[in-house]
C-alpha positions in Angstrom: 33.0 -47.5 -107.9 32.9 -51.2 -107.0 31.1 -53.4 -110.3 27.7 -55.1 -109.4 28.7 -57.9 -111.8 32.2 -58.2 -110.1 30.9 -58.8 -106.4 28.2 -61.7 -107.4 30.9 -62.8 -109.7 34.1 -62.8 -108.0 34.0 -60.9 -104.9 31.3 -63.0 -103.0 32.6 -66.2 -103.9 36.4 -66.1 -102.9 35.0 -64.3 -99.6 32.9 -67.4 -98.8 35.9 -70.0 -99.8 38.3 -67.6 -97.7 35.9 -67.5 -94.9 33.4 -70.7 -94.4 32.7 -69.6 -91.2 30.5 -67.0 -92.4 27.8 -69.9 -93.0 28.0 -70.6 -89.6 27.7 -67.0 -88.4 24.8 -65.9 -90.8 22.7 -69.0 -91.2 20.5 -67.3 -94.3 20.2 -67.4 -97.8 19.8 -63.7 -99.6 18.4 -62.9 -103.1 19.7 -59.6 -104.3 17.4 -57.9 -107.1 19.5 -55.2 -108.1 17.6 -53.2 -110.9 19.0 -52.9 -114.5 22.0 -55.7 -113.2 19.8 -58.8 -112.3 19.1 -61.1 -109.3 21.7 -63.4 -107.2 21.5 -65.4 -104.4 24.2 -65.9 -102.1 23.5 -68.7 -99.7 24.9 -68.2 -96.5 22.9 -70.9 -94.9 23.9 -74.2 -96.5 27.5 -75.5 -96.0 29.7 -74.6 -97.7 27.9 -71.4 -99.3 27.9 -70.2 -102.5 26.4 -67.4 -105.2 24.5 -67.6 -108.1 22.1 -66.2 -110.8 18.9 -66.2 -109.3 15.9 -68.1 -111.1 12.8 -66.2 -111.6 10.6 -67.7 -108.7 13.6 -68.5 -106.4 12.8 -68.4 -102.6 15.2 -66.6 -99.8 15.4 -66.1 -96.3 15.5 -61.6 -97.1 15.1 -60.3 -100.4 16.8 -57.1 -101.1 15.9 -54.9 -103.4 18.0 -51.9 -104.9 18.8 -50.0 -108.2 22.1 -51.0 -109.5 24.4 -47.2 -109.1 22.7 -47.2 -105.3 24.1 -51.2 -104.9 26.9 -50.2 -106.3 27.4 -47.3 -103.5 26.8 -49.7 -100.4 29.9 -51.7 -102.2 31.8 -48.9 -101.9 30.3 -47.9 -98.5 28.5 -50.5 -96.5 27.7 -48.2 -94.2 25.1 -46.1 -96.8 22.9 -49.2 -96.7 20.9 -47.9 -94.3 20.7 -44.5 -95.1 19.2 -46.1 -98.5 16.9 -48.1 -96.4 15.6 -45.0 -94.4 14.6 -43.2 -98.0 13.0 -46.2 -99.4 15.6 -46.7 -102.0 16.9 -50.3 -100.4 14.3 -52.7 -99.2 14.5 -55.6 -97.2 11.7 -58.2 -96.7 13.5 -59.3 -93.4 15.3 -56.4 -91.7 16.7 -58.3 -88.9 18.5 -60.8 -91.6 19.7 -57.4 -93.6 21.7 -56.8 -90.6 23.9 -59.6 -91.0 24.5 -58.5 -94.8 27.5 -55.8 -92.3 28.9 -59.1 -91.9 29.0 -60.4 -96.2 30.0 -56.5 -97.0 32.5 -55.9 -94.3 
């Protein structure tokens, strides 16, 4: 099972140095509250990206919210993502922005 700590901390931020165009593609900035793990924001909006601890107060284009093993599954399998969404166990506040999260995952 892929580590909650591991994608904010590692994964996310070689993906965006390996692949600026993603801030081109997405043009958002996400806050992740993953229960019992904490809140990140990966900015895909502002050149030339980049992830970090949320602050407490700290404004995004889509929040999404999730308990850390059910994160921690969508790492493993984007694809359960919605699935999660469907039971109430993932929210979004901007569903049409959670889309592009196929692309950050993929």
């Amino acid at each position: 099972m892929a580590e909650t700590r591991e994608f904010f901390d590692d994964y996310m931020p070689k993906k965006l140095i390996e692949k600026p165009n993603l801030v081109n593609e997405v043009k958002a900035i996400f806050r992740f509250d993953v229960k019992d793990a904490g809140s990140w924001i990966i900015d895909v909006k502002n050149a030339p990206g980049g992830v970090h601890v949320a602050a407490p107060d700290e404004a995004a284009d889509c929040v999404i919210t999730v308990g850390k093993a059910d994160w921690e599954q969508v790492l493993d399998k984007p694809s359960y993502a919605m699935q999660l969404f469907m039971t109430g166990k993932l929210k979004a506040s901007n569903i049409g922005l959670a889309m592009a999260l196929q692309k950050i995952l993929a």
